[in-house]
N, CA and C atoms as a LAMMPS dump frame, in Angstrom:
ITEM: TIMESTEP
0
ITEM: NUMBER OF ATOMS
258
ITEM: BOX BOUNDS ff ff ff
-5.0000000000000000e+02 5.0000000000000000e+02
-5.0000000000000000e+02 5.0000000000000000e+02
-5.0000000000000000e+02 5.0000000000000000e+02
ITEM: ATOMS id mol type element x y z
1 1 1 N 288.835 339.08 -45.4
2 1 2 C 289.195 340.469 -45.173
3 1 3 C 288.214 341.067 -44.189
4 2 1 N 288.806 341.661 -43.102
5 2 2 C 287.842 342.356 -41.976
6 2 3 C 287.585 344.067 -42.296
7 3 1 N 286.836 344.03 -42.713
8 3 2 C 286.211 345.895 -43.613
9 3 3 C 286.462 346.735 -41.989
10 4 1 N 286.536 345.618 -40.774
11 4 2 C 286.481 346.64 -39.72
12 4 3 C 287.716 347.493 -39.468
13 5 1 N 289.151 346.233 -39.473
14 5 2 C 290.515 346.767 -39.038
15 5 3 C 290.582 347.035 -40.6
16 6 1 N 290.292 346.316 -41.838
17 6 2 C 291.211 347.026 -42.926
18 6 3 C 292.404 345.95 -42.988
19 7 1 N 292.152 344.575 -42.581
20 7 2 C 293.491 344.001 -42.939
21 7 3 C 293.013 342.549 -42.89
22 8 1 N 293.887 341.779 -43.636
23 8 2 C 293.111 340.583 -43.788
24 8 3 C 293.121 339.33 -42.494
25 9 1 N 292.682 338.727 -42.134
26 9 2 C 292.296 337.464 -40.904
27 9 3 C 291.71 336.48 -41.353
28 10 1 N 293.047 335.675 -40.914
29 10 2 C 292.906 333.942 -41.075
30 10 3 C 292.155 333.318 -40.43
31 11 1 N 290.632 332.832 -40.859
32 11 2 C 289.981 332.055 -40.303
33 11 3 C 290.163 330.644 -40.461
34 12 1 N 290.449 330.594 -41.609
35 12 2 C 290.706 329.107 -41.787
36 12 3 C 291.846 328.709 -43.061
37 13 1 N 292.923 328.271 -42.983
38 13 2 C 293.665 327.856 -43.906
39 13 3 C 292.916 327.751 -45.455
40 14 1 N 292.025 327.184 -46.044
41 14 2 C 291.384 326.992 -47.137
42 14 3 C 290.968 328.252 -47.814
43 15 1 N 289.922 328.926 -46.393
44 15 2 C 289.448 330.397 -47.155
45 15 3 C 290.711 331.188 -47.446
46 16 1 N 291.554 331.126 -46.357
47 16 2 C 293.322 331.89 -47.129
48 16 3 C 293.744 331.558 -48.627
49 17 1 N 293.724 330.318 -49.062
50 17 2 C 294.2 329.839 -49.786
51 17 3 C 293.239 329.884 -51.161
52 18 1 N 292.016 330.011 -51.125
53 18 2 C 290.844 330.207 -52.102
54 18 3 C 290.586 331.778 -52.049
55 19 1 N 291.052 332.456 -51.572
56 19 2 C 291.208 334.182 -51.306
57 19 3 C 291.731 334.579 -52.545
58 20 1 N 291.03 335.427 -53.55
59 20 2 C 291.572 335.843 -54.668
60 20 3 C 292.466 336.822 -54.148
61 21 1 N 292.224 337.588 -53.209
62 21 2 C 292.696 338.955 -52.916
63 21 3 C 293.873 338.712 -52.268
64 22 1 N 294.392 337.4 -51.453
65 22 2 C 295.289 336.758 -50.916
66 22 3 C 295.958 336.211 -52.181
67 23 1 N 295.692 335.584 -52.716
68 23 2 C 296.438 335.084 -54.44
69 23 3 C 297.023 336.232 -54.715
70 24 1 N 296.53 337.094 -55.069
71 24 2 C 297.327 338.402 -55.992
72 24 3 C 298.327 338.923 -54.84
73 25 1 N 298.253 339.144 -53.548
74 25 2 C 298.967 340.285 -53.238
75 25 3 C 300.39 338.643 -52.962
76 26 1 N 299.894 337.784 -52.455
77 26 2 C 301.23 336.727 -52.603
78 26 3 C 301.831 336.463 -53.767
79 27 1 N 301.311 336.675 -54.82
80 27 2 C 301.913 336.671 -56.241
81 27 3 C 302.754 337.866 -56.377
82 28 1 N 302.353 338.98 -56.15
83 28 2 C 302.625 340.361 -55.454
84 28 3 C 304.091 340.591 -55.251
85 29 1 N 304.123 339.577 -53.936
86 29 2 C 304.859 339.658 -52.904
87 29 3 C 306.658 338.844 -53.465
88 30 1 N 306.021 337.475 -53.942
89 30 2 C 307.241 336.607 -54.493
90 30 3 C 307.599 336.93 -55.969
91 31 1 N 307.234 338.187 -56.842
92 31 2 C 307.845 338.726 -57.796
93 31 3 C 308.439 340.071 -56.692
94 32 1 N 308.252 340.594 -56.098
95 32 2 C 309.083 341.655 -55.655
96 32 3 C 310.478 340.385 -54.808
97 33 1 N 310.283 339.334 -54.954
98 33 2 C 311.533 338.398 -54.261
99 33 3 C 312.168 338.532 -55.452
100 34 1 N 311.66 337.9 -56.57
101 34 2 C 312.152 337.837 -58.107
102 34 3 C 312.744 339.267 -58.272
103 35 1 N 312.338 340.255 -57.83
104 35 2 C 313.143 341.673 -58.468
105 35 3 C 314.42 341.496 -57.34
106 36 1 N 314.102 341.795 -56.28
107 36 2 C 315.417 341.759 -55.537
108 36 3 C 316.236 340.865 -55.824
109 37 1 N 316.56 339.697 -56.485
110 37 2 C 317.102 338.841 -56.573
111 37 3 C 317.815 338.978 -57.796
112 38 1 N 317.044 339.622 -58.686
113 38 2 C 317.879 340.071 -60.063
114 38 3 C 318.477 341.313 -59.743
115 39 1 N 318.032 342.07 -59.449
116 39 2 C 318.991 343.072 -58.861
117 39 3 C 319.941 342.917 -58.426
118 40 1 N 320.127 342.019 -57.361
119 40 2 C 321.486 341.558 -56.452
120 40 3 C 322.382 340.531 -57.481
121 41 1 N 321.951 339.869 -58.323
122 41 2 C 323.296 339.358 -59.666
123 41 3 C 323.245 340.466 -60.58
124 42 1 N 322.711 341.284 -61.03
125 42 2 C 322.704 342.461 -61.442
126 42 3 C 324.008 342.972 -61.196
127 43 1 N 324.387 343.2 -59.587
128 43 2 C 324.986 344.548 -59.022
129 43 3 C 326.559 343.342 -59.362
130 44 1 N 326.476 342.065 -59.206
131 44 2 C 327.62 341.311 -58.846
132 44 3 C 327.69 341.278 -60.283
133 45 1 N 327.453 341.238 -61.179
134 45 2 C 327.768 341.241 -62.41
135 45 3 C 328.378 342.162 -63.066
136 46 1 N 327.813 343.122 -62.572
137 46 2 C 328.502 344.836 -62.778
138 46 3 C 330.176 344.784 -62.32
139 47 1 N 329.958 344.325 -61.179
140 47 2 C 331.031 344.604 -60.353
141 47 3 C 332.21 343.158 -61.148
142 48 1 N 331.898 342.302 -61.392
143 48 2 C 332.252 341.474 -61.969
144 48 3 C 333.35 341.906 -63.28
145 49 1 N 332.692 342.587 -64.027
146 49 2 C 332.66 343.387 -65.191
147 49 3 C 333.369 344.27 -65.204
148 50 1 N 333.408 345.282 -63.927
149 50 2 C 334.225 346.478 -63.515
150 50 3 C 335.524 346.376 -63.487
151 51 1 N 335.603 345.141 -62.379
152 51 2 C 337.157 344.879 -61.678
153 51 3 C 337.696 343.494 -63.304
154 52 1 N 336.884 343.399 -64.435
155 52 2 C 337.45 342.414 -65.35
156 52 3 C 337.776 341.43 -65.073
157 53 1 N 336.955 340.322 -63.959
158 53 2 C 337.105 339.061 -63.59
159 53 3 C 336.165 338.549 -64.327
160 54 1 N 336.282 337.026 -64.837
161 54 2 C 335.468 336.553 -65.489
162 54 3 C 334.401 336.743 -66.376
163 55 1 N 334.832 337.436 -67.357
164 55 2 C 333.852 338.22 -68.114
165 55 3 C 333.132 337.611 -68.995
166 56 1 N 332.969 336.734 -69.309
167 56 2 C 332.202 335.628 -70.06
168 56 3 C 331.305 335.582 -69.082
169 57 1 N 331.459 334.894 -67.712
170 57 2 C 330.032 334.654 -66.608
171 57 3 C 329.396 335.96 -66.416
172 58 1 N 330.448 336.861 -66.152
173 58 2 C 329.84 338.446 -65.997
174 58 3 C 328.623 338.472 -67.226
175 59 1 N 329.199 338.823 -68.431
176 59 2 C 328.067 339.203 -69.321
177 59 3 C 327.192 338.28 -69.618
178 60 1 N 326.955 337.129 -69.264
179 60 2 C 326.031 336.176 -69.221
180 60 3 C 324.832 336.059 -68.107
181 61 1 N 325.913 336.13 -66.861
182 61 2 C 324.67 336.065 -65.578
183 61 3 C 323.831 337.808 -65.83
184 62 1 N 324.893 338.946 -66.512
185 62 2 C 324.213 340.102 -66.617
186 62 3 C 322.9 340.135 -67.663
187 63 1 N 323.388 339.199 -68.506
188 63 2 C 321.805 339.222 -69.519
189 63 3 C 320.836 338.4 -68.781
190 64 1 N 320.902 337.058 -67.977
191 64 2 C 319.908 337.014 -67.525
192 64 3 C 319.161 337.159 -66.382
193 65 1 N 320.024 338.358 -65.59
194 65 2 C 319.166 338.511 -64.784
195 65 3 C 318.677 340.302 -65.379
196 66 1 N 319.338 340.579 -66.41
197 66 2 C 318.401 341.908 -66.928
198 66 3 C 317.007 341.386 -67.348
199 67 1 N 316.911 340.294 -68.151
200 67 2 C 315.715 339.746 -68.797
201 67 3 C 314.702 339.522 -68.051
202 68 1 N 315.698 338.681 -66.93
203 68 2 C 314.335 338.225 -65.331
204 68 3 C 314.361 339.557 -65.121
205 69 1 N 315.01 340.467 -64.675
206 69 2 C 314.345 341.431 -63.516
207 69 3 C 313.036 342.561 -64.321
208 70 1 N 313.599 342.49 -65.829
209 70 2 C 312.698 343.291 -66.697
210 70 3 C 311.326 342.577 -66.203
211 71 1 N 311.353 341.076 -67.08
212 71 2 C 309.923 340.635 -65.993
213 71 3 C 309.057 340.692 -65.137
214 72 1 N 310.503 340.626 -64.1
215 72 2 C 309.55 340.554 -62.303
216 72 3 C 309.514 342.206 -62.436
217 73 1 N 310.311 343.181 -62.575
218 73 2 C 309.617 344.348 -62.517
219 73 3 C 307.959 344.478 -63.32
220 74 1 N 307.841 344.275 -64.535
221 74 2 C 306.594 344.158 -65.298
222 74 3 C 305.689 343.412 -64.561
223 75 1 N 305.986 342.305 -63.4
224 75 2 C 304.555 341.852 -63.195
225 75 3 C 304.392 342.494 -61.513
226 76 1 N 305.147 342.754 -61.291
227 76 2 C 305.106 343.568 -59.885
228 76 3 C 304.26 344.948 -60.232
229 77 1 N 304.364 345.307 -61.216
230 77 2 C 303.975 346.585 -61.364
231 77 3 C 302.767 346.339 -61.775
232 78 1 N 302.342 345.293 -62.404
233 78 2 C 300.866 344.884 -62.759
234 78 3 C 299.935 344.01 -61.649
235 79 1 N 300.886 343.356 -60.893
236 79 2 C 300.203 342.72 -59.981
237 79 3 C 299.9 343.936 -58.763
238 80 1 N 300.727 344.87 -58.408
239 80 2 C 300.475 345.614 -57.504
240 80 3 C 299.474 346.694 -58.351
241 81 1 N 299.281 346.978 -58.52
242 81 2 C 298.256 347.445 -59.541
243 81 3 C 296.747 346.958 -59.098
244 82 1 N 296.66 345.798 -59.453
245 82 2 C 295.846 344.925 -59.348
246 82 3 C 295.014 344.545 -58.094
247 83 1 N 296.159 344.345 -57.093
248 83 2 C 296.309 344.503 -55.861
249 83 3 C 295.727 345.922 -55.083
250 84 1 N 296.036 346.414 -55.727
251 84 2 C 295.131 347.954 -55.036
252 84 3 C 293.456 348.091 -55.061
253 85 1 N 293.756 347.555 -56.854
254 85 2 C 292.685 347.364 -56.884
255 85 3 C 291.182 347.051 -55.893
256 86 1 N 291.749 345.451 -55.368
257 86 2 C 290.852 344.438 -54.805
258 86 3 C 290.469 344.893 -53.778
């Protein structure tokens, strides 16, 4: 991390990769993938549900991506948190 610009610089692949502060905000980063992703079977599930096509997969893919997205919301919100922190 350069205290000068305020943003982080890759000197070397390893120190990136042994970077606590780089760990968290990439952990960060691929649960906010995990939320968007439950969200988007979320919305198709709804819609699934709405128009009464396949409603067995509907209320199935809808429970688990409520369960995942409950998750990835909970650790997004703790990892970014965290992330401010550092």
């Amino acid at each position: 991390f350069n205290f000068e610009t305020m943003r982080m610089e890759m000197l070397s692949f390893a120190d990136l990769v042994l970077n606590p502060v780089a760990q968290v905000k990439f952990v960060h980063t691929v649960a906010a993938g995990y939320c968007t992703g439950a969200f988007f079977v979320l919305g198709i599930s709804s819609y699934y549900l709405l128009k009464g096509r396949d409603i067995g997969f509907a209320k199935r893919s809808f429970a688990v991506a409520a369960t995942f997205g409950i998750a990835a919301v909970l650790s997004v919100i703790v990892l970014g948190d965290e992330s401010g922190y550092e």
